[in-house]
ZADO-300920 format. One line per 10 residues: number of its first residue (from 1); their letters; for each residue y, z, x of C-alpha. Coordinates in pm, whole numbers, plus 50000, padded with zeros to 5 digits. Layout:
ZADO-300920
NUM) a) Y:Z:X  ...;
***
This chain:
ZADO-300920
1) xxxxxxxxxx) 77066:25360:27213  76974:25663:27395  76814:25993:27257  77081:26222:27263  77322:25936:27077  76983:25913:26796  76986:26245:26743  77372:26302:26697  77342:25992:26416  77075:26149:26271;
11) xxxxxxxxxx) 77239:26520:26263  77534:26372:26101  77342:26160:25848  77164:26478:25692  77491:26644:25718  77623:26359:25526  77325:26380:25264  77338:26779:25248  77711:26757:25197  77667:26471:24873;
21) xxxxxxxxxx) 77419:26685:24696  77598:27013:24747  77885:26793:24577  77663:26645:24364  77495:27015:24284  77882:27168:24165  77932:26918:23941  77607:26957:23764  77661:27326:23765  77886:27354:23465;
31) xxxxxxxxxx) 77585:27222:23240  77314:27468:23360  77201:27791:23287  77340:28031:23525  77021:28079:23801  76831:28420:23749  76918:28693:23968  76751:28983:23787  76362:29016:23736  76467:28942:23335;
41) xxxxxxxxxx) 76781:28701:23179  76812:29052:22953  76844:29186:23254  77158:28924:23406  77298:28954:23050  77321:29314:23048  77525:29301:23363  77758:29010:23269  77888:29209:22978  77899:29512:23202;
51) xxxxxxxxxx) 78109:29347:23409  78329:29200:23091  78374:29567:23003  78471:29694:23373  78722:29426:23423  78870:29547:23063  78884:29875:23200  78628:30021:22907  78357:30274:22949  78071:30447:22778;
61) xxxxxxxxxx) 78159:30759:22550  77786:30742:22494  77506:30535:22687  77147:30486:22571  76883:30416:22841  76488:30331:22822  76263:30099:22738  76284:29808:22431  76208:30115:22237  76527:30221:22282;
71) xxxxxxxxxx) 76664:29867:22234  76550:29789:21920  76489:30136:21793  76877:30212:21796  77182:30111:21618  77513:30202:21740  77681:30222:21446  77570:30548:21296  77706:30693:21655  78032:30574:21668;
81) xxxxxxxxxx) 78048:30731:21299  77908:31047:21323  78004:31179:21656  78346:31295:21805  78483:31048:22019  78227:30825:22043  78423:30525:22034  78248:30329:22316  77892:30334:22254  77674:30123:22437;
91) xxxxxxxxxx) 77281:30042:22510  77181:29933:22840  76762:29974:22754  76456:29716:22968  76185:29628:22872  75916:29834:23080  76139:30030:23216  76009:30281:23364  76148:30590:23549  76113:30447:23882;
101) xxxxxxxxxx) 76289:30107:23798  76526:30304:23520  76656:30490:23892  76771:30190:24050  76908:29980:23706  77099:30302:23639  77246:30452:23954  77321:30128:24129  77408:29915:23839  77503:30075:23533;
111) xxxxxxxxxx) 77677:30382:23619  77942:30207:23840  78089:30005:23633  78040:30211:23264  78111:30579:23439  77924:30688:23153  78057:31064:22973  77722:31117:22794  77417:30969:22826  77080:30953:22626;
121) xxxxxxxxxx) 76737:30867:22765  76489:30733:22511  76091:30780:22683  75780:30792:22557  75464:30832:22803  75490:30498:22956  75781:30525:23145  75601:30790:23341  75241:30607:23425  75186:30682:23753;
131) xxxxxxxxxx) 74900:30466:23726  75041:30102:23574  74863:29835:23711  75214:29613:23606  75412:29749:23896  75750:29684:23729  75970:29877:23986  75800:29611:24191  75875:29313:24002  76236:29415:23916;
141) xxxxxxxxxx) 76337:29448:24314  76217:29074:24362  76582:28970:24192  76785:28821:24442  77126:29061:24318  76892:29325:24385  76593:29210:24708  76680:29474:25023  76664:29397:25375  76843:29202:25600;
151) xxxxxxxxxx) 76667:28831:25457  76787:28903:25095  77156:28996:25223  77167:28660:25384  76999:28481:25082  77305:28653:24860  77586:28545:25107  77456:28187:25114  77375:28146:24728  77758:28266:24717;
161) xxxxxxxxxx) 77862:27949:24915  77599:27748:24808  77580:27570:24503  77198:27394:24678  77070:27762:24758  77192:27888:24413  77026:27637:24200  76741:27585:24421  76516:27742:24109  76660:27438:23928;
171) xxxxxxxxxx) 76625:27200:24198  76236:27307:24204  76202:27161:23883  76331:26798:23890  76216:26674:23548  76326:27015:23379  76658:26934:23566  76742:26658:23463  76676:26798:23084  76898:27024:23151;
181) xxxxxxxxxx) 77160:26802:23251  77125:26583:22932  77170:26864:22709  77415:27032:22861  77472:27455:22842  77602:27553:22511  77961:27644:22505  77966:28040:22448  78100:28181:22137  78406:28374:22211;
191) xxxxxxxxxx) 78333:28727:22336  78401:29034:22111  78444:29329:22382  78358:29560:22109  78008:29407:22050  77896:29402:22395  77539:29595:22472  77495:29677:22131  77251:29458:21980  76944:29543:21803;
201) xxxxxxxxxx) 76710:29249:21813  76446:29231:21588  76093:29310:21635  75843:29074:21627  75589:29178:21342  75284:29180:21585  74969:29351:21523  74636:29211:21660  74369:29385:21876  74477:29139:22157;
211) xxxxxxxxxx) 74844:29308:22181  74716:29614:22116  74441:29599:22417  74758:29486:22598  74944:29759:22583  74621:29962:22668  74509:29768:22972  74903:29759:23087  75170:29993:22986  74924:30263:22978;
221) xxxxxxxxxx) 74636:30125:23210  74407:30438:23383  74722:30678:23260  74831:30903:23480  75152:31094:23441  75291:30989:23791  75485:31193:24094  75657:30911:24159  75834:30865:23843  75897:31226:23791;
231) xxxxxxxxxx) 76097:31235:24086  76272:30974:24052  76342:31042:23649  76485:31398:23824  76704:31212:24066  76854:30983:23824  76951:31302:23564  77078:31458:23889  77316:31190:24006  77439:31138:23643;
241) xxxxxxxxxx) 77482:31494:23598  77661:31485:23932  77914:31245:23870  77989:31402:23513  77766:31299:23255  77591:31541:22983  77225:31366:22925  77004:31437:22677  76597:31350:22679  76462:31209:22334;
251) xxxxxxxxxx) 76095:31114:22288  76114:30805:22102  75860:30779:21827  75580:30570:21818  75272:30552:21597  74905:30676:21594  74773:30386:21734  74981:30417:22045  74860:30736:22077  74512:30599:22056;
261) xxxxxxxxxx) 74572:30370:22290  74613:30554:22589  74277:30570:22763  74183:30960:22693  74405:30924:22370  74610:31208:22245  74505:31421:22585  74688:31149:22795  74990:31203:22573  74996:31555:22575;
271) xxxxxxxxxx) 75008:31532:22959  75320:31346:22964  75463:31576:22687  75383:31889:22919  75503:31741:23216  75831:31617:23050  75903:31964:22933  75845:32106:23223  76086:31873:23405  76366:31922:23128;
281) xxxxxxxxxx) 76322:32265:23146  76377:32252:23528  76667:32043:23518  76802:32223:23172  76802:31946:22951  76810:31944:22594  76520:31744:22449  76487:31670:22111  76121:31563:21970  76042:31260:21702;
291) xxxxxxxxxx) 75729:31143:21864  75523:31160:21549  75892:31131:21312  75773:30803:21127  75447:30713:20938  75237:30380:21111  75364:30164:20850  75743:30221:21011  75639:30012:21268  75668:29636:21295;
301) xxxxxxxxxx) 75423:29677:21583  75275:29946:21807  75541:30021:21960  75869:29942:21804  76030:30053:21474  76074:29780:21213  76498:29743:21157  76534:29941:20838  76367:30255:20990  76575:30183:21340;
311) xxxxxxxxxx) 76877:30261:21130  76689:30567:20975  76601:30688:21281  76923:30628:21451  77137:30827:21178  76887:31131:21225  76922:31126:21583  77332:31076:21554  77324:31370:21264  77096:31582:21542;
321) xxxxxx) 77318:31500:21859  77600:31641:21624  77454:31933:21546  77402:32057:21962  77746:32008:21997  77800:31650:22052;
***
């Protein structure tokens, strides 16, 4: 047998093989997880029901954005009571999401498909640290839906066609595979358009020095109120504003020890606070204030309101957004 005739037979043989497991890998495929194409699942959720709601022609009367302060710090429901056609109300909040990576979630993913009328932007000084060590913008443009350049566009057409190059998280794993494929993925509950992107998880009741130092050494690690994310927190109320949203800027509240925690303490908040008002005062935004709204004991942690004072706060703000005309 010559070379050229080896090679052929061995050419076809891994065809062969690649061909059986890329069978193999579509069967298996109804019983795992979908694969991860956002830096978060919350993330891949979010744009699943986003998509549920585009395809069902719906949109946003009223859109929250921000950080899991936002997420579990607001409950629709005392919006779609209190304010005038505010039927559609909807929370599209990260965690960590700050301005920089809010930008690119918003503008390329959110705002297509909800064409939001009004939107609000829950912040608080960390979406503006210049100075994170936790790059998230970073970490969120590693997804493959999201990765630029010409390697990731490939990567997206063949995980399309794929079912090996899709799963090949999965395939990584063999032993975790196989798990998988015992079990089986859960059949979904039936979807309920009306409660997509508004859940309010609950807070886990964490307080220890250890989370606490976290949050110092990360979220608001050698704070600096950052260029970077004022810019891009001014493009992304531009473009809204451009394609026909009001927005209005609300400093979420948070308690004294997150205050404390920021390296120079109250001074490092007060920098954001001037630097936010000067930027909504630029860009003529209407801001209201509830950084220091709730007592320490409202919170189930140092950053995040426990449930009962979510609603509180949520009714106040609905009452508030009434009262400017909303």
């Amino acid at each position: 047998m010559n070379l050229r005739s080896r090679g052929s037979r061995f050419v076809a043989g891994l065809l062969a093989v690649l061909l059986l497991a890329e069978f193999g890998m579509r069967l298996a495929a109804p019983r795992l997880d979908d694969p991860l194409e956002y830096y978060v699942d919350f993330a891949q959720r979010m744009v699943g029901e986003m998509e549920i709601l585009e395809e069902a022609g719906r949109t946003s009367d009223l859109l929250f954005v921000g950080t899991s302060m936002v997420q579990l710090g607001i409950d629709v429901a005392p919006f779609e009571h209190t304010l005038d056609g505010a039927a559609e109300v909807h929370k599209v909040a990260l965690p960590g999401a700050q301005a920089s990576l809010a930008e690119r979630w918003l503008l390329d993913e959110v705002a297509p498909r909800l064409r939001p009328e009004r939107v609000v932007w829950g912040v608080s000084s960390l979406d503006f640290n210049g100075n994170r060590p936790e790059k998230m913008l970073a970490a969120y443009l590693q997804g493959r839906a999201v990765r630029q350049g010409e390697l990731a566009a490939i990567d997206r057409f063949l995980a399309r066609h794929s079912y090996l190059v899709r799963y090949r998280s999965q395939l990584r794993n063999p032993v975790a595979l196989a798990d998988d494929l015992k079990d089986g993925t859960p059949v979904p509950p039936p979807i309920e358009v009306e409660s997509l992107l508004s859940d309010m998880p609950q807070p886990k009741a964490a307080r220890t020095q250890a989370i606490l130092a976290e949050i110092s050494g990360i979220a608001l690690g050698d704070y600096a109120v950052g260029q970077g994310e004022i810019e891009a927190f001014r493009r992304t109320v531009t473009s809204l504003q451009q394609n026909g949203a009001e927005v209005v800027i609300v400093v979420m509240p948070v308690p004294d020890e997150y205050l404390a925690a920021h390296p120079d303490g109250a001074a490092d908040y007060s920098e954001f606070r001037a630097a936010l008002d000067a930027e909504t005062a630029r860009l003529g935004l209407e801001l209201l204030d509830y950084g220091n709204a709730f007592p320490t004991a409202a919170f189930a942690d140092y950053t995040h309101l426990r449930p009962v004072e979510a609603r509180r706060f949520s009714q106040q703000l609905a009452d508030d957004l009434a009262g400017i005309g909303w």
